[in-house]
KEVO-867800 format. One record per residue (C-alpha): residue in one letter; x negated, y, z negated. Coordinates in Angstrom, 2 decimals, padded with zeros to 5 digits. Layout:
[rec a,[X,Y,Z]],
...
END
This chain:
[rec x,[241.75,-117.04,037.13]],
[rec x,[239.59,-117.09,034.50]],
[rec x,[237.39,-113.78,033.28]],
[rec x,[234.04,-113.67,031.71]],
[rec x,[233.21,-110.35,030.79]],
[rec x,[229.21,-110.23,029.28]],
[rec x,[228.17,-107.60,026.73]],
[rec x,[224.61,-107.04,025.96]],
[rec x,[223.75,-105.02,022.83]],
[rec x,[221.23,-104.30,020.73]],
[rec x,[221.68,-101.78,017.89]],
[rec x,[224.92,-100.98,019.05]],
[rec x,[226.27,-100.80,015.47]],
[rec x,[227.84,-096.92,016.58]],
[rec x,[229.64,-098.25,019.71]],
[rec x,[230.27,-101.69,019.94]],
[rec x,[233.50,-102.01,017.81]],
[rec x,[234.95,-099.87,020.53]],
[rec x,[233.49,-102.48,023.29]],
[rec x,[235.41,-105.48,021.20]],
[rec x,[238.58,-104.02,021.07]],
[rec x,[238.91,-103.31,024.58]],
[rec x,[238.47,-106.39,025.83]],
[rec x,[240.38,-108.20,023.14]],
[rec x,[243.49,-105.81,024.08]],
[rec x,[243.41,-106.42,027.75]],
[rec x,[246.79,-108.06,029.06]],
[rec x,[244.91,-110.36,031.01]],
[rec x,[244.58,-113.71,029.35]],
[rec x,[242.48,-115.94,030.47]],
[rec x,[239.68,-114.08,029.14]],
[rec x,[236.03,-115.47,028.28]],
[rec x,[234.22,-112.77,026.14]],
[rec x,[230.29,-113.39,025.65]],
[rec x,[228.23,-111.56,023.37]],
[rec x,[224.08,-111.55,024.14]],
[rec x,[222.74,-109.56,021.57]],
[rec x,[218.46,-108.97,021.64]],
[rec x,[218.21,-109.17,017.60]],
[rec x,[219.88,-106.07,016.08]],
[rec x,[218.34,-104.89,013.08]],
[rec x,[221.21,-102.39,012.18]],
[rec x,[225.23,-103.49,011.79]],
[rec x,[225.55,-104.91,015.05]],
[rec x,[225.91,-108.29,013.97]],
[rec x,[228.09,-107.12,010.98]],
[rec x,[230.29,-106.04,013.26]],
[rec x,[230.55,-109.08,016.07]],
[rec x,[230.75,-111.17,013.07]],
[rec x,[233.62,-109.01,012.03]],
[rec x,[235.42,-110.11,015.15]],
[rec x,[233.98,-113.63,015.87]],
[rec x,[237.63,-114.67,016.33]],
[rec x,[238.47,-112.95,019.48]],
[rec x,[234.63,-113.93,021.10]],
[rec x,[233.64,-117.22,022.99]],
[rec x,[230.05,-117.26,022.45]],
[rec x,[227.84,-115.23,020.89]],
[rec x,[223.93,-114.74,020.81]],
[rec x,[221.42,-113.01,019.57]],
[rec x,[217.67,-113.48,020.00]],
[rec x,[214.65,-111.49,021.34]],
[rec x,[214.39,-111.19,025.23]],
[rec x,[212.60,-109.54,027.95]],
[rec x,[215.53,-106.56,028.44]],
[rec x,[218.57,-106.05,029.23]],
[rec x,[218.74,-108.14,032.53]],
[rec x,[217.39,-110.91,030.74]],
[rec x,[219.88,-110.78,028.48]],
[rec x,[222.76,-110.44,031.38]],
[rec x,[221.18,-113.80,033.33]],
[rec x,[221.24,-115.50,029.85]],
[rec x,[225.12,-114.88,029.43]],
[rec x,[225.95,-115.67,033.16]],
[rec x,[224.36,-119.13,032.42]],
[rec x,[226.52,-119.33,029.22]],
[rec x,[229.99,-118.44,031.12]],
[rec x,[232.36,-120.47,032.52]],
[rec x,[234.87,-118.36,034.49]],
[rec x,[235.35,-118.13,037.97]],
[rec x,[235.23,-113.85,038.05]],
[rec x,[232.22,-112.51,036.43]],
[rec x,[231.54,-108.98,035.13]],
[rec x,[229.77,-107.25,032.52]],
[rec x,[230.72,-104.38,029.72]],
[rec x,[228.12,-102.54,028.09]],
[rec x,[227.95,-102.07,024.26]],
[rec x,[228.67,-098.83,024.89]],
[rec x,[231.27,-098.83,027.32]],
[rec x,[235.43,-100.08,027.21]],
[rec x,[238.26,-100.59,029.80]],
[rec x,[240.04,-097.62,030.68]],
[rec x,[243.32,-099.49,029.61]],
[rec x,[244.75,-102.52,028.31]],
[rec x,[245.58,-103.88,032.44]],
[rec x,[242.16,-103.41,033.69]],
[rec x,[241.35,-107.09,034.35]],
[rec x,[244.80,-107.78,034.92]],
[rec x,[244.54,-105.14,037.86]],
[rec x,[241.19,-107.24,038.72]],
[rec x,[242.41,-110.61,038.90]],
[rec x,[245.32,-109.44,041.03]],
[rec x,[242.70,-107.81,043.66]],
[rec x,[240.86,-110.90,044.04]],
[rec x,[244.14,-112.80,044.33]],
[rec x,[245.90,-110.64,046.70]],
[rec x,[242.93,-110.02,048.77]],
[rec x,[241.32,-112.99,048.59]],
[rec x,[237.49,-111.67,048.40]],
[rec x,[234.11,-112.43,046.67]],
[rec x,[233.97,-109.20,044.81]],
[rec x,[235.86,-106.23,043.20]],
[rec x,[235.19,-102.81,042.17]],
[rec x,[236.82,-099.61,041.42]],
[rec x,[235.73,-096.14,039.55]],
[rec x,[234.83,-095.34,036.58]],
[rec x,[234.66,-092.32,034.40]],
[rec x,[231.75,-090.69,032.19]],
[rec x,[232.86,-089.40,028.74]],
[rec x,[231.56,-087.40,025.98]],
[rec x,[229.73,-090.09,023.54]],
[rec x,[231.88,-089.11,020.64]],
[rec x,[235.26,-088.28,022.30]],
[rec x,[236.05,-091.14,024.19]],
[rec x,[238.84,-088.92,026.34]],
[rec x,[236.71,-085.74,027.54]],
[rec x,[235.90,-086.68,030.80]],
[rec x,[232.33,-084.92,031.87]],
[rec x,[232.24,-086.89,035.56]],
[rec x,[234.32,-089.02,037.62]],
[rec x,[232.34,-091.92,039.73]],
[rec x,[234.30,-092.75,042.05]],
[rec x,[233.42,-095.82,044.72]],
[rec x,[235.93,-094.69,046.59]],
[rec x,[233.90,-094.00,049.99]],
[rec x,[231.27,-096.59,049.58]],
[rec x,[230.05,-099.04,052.38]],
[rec x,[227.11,-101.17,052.32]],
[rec x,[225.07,-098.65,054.75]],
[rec x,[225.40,-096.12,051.53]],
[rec x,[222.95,-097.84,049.85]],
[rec x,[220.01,-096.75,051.56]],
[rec x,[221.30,-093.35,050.17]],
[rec x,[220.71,-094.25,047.02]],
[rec x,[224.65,-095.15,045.98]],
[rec x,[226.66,-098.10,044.93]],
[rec x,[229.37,-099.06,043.57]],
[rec x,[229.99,-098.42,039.82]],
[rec x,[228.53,-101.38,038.17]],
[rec x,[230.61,-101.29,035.30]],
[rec x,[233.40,-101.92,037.23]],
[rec x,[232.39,-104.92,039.86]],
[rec x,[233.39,-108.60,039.24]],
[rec x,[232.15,-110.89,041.29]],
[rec x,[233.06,-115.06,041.85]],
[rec x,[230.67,-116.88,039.79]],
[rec x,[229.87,-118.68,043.27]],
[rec x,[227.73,-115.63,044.68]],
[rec x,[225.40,-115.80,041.34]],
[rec x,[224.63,-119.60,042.11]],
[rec x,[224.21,-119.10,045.48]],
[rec x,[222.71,-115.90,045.77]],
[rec x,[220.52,-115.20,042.76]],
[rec x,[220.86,-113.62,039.16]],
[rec x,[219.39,-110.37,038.31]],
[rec x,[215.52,-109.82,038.95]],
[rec x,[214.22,-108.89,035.39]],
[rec x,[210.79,-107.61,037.08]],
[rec x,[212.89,-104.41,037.74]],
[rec x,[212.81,-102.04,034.81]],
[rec x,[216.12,-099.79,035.67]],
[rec x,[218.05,-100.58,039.22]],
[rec x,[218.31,-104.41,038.75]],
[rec x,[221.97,-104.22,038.80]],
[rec x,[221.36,-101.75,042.28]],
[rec x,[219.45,-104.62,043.84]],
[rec x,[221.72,-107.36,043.11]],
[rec x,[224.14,-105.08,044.55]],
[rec x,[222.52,-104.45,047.75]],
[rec x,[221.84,-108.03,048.06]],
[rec x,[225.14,-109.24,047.71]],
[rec x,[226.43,-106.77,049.64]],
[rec x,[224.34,-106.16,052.09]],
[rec x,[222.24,-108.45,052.58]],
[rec x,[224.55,-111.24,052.41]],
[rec x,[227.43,-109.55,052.58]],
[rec x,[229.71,-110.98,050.30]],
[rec x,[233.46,-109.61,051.07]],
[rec x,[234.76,-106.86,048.87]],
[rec x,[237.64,-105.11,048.24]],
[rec x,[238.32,-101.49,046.66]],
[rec x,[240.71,-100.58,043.53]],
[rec x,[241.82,-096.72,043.25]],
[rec x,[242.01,-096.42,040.04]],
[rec x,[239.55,-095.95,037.03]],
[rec x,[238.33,-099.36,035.72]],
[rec x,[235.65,-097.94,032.98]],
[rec x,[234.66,-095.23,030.96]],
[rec x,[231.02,-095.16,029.77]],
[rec x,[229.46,-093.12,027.24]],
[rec x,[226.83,-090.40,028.57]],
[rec x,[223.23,-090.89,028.11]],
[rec x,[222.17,-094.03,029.71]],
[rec x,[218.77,-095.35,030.58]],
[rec x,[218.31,-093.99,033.91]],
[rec x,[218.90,-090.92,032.83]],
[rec x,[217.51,-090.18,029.77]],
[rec x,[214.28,-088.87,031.21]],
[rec x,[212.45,-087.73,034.55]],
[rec x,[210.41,-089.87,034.10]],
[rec x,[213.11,-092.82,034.20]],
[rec x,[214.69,-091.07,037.09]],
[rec x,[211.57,-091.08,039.33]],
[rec x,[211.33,-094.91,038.28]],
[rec x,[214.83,-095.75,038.85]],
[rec x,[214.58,-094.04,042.32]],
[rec x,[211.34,-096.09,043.07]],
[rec x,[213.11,-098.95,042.19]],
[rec x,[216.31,-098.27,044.77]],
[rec x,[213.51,-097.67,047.73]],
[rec x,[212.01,-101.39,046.46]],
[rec x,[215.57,-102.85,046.51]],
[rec x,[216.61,-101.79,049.77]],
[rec x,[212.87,-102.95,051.20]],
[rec x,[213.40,-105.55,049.98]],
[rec x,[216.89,-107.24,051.19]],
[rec x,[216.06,-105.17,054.91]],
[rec x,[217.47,-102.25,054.14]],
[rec x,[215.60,-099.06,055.75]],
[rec x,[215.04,-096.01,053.57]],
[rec x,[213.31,-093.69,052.36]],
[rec x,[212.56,-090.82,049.34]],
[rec x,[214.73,-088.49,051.04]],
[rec x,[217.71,-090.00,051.64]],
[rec x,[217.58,-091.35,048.15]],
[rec x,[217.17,-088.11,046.61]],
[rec x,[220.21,-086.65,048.65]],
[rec x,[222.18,-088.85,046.24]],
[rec x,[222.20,-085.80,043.59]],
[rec x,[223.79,-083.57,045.79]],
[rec x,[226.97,-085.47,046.02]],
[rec x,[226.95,-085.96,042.23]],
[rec x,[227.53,-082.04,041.73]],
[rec x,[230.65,-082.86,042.99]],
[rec x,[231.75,-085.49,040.55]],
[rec x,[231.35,-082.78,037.94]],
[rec x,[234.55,-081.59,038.66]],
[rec x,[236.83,-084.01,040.53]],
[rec x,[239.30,-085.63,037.90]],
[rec x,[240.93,-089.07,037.19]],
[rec x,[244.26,-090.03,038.87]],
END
């Protein structure tokens, strides 16, 4: 089965080296690797130029954000298993998609996730919190939790039949794909035990209150939206369980 894992950077000069290697070294080889970059202005480009030999397509223009750019390199890919890497992020090991393609293949389902790890932006192995997916069901959405985005590949089939990412949504696009998919159409899924990611601290969503209150506005849309009942409450009872993930550990 063929791969396409989709990166989206943009002055990722710092990070995306790290993003590069990782998928280059996974065991898995039918691998498509697509770069959408928004029009770095720092070493970015250096850098994916540095390695155009182990990419499939690269490129990089102004768009309207970050889902933009993620429906751009879906329409670029040609694999049958989608998923997508951030510039910031890499696989926890070198059989990560491997692990993936087996799942799909042994369970024969639409989709595949797993858990991922958050780590210390400049040591790669200090663990600060362990997502795990572990427990999730499509009714857990209306709490405000989904699976680990990082780590879900879908068939390329549910994107032409169900929709790409809405890029009128500032932060949870990727939650309300989700909870379509999922819920709404409920695409089959299956569950890996083992850490598929780890992602550098400080993302969007939680670099302010400010994009925390809009993030969580956004979750209450994307449930309304694909007839899913919630509510502020429920949503906020999300941070509760994260306490938790604080201190539980990789396998």
């Amino acid at each position: 089965m063929k791969v396409s894992i989709i990166t989206v950077s943009f002055n990722s000069q710092s990070t995306i080296e790290d993003t590069i290697i990782s998928v280059a070294n996974q065991t898995h080889q039918e691998i498509e690797h697509i770069i959408i970059d928004g029009g770095s202005r720092d070493g970015t480009l250096d850098i994916i130029q540095k390695y155009s030999n182990k990419l499939n397509q690269v490129v990089s223009e102004p768009d309207n954000g970050i889902y933009d750019a993620m429906n751009k390199g879906i329409n670029l890919s040609t694999g049958e298993i989608l998923g997508f890497l951030n510039a910031d992020d890499i696989y926890f090991d070198r059989k990560c998609i491997s692990n993936v393609v087996d799942e799909f293949w042994s369970k024969n389902v639409d989709s595949v996730f797993a858990d991922l790890v958050y780590v210390h932006p400049d040591n790669l192995d200090k663990v600060v919190r362990y997502y795990s997916s572990k427990k999730f069901s499509p009714e857990k959405f209306a709490y405000g939790w989904m699976p680990a985005h990082p780590t879900f590949f879908a068939k390329r089939n549910c994107y032409e039949l169900y929709g790409f990412f809405k890029t009128e949504y500032m932060i949870a696009s990727d939650y309300e794909l989700l909870v379509r998919f999922l819920s709404k159409y409920k695409i089959t899924y299956s569950y890996i035990p083992n850490v598929l990611v780890k992602m550098r601290t400080g993302g969007i969503s939680t670099q302010s209150l400010k994009n925390n209150w809009i993030l969580n506005r956004e979750i209450i849309r994307a449930c309304s939206e694909n007839g899913l009942k919630t509510n502020m409450l429920k949503v906020l009872s999300k941070y509760s369980t994260k306490i938790l993930q604080l201190i539980e550990k990789p396998k």
